[in-house]
N, C-alpha and C positions, 0 to 999 in steps of 0.2 A: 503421399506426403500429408500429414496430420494439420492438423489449424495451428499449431503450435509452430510446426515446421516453415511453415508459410510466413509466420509473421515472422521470425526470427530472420529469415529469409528475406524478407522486405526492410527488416532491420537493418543487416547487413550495408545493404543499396544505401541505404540512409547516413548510419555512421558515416561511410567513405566520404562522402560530401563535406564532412564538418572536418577545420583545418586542422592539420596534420600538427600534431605537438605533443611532445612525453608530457605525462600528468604528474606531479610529482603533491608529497601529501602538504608541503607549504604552500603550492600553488592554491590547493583547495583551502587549506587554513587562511590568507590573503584574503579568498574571494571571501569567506564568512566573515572575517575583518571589517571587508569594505559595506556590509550590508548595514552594520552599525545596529543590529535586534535580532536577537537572540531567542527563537522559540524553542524549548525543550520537549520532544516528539514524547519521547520515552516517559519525562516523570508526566505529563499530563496524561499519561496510558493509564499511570501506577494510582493517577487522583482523579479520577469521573468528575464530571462534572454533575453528573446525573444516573442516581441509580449504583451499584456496586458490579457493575464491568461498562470498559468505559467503551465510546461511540467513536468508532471512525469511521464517519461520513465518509461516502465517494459519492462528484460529481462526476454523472456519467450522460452523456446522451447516446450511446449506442453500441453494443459487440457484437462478435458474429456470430455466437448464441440465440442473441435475441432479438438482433435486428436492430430498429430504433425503440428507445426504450423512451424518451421526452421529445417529443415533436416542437411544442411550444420552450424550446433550450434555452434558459437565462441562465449561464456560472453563476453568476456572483448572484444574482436572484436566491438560487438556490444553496448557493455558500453562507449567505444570512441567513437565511429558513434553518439548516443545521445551525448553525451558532445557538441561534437564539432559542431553538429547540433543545438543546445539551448534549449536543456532540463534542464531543472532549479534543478530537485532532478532524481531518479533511484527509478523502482522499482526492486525486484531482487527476485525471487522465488525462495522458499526453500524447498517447500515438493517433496519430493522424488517419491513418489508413484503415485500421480496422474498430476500431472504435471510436473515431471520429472526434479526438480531443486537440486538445491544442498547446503548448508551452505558452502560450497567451494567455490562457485560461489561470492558468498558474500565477502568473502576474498579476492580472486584474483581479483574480480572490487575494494575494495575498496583502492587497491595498487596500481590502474592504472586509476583511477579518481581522481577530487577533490571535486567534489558536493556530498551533500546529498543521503543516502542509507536506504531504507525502506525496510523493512525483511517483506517481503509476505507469510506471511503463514498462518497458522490455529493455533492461539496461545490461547489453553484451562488448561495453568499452569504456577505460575510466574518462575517456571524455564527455560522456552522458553524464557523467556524476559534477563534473565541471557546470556542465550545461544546466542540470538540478540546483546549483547552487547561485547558480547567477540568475535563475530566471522565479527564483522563491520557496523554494525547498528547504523544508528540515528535515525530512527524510527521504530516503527512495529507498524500493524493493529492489531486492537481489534475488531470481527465481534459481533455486538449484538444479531444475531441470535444464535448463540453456546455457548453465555455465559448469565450467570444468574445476576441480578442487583447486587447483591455482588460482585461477580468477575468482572464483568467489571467499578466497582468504585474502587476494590483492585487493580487491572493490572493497570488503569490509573494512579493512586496518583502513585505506586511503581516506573512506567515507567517516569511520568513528573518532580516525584520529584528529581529523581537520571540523570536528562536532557535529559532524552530521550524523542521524540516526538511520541505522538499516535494519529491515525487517528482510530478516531470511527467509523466505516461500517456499516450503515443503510440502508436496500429499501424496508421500507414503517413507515405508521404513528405510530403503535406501537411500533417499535424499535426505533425511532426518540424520542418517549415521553420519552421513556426509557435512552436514550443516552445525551439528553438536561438537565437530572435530573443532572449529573456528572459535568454540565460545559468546556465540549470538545474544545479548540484551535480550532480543525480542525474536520470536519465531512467529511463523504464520503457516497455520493450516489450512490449505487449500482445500476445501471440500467437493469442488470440481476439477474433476480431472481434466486438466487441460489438453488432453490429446484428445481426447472423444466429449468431454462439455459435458458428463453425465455426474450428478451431485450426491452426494453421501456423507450426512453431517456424523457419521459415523465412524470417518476418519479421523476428525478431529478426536471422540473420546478416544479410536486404538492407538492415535500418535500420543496423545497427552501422556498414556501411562507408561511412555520411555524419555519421557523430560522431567529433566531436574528444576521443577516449578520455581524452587528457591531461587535459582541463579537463571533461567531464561523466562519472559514475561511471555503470553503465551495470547495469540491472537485467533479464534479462529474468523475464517474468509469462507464468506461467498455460501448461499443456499438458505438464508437467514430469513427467516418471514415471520415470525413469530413471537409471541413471549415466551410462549413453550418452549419456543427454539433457543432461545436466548438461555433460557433456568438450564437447560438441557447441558448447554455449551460452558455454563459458567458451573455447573456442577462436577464437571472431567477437570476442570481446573485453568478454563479460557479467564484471562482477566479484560480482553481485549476483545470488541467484534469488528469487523468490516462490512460494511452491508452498503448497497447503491441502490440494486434496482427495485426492491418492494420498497424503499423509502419514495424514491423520486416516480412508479408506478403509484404509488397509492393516492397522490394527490396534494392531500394532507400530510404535509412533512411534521407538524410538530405534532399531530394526532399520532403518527404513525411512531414519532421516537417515543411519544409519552407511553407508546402500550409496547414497546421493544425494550424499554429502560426499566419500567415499571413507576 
């Protein structure tokens, strides 16, 4: 069993606990209703805040990658540190067990930010997407590896229709074919494989040149250390990056955006 398998597998355990109720896409429209602010994930992708591809920050304290990646952990510490640096959206991890986040975390940045918040987890039920929305979320991921072409055409319409943003998670050509079928806003190139954790920002260029850039906005994720890496990614046609752990490793969070942005 792969680290992939494991956590979806821990997933499972987890969903059953949360009470039992069909999701319907008004229930989720309602719960954004009730939130009364409205942050738009996608257009603040399409307008940087800083630099010509835009910054989504991830608050991370730890995967099982890399272990602990911030010992001294402040969220919302480091959720200002992005802002103020020009990070355009947040990522914010939520699973508990392997990466050590919290739906908390998600709350208390999205009370001490004003950009966009994308709920980083392992989302294998439309109840999670509920749970994303009541607890601070303008987007969450959909990973096409753990979901089957039903579920991830049901998660998407539920999640876009009721205004939440999803980024579809692809790293390689069948889950691309797979994820292009739904008409995805936003894609994301995984540049670590998540069965073996082994990185190849190389994916990102071979997937880009089977996306229609005009109609899907194009994110790559994960292996990001660079400005090199950055010029590299925004040259195949990324408009988007995701990056956590050389921001929140380097120290210097705004040092560290100012030379990733340019």
């Amino acid at each position: 069993m792969n680290i992939l398998d494991k956590i979806v597998a821990q997933k499972k355990i987890e969903v059953a606990k949360l009470p039992a109720r069909i999701i319907a896409a008004g229930d989720l429209h309602d719960a954004m209703l009730e939130r009364n602010e409205a942050r738009d994930f996608a257009k603040a992708l399409q307008n940087p805040k800083r630099g010509s591809v835009a910054l989504i920050a991830e608050v991370k304290k730890a995967s099982p990658s890399a272990g602990i990646i911030c010992k001294d952990f402040d969220p919302v510490r480091i959720a200002r540190e992005y802002e103020a640096a020009g990070a355009s959206c947040l990522s914010v991890l939520t699973d508990e067990q392997f990466f050590q986040g919290s739906l908390d975390y998600l709350k208390q940045i999205r009370a001490a930010v004003k950009i966009p918040l994308l709920r980083k987890d392992f989302i294998i039920d439309e109840r999670q997407i509920l749970e994303a929305i009541e607890w601070g979320a303008d987007a969450i991921l959909l990973i096409a590896a753990i979901l089957s072409d039903e579920q991830l055409n049901q998660f998407h319409s539920l999640a876009t229709n009721a205004g939440l943003a999803a980024l579809v998670e692809v790293h390689d050509e069948e889950e691309l074919e797979r994820a292009l079928k739904i008409n995805p806003q936003l894609i994301g190139v995984n540049n670590r494989n998540l069965k073996n954790f082994t990185v190849d920002l190389g994916t990102t260029e071979r997937l880009a040149a089977k996306i229609d850039l005009g109609k899907s906005l194009l994110v790559a994720e994960s292996g990001i250390h660079s400005r090199a890496d950055v010029e590299r990614l925004g040259h195949c046609g990324a408009k988007a990056i995701l990056v956590g752990e050389s921001l929140i490793r380097d120290g210097n969070i705004s040092g560290k955006v100012a030379e990733l942005l340019g």
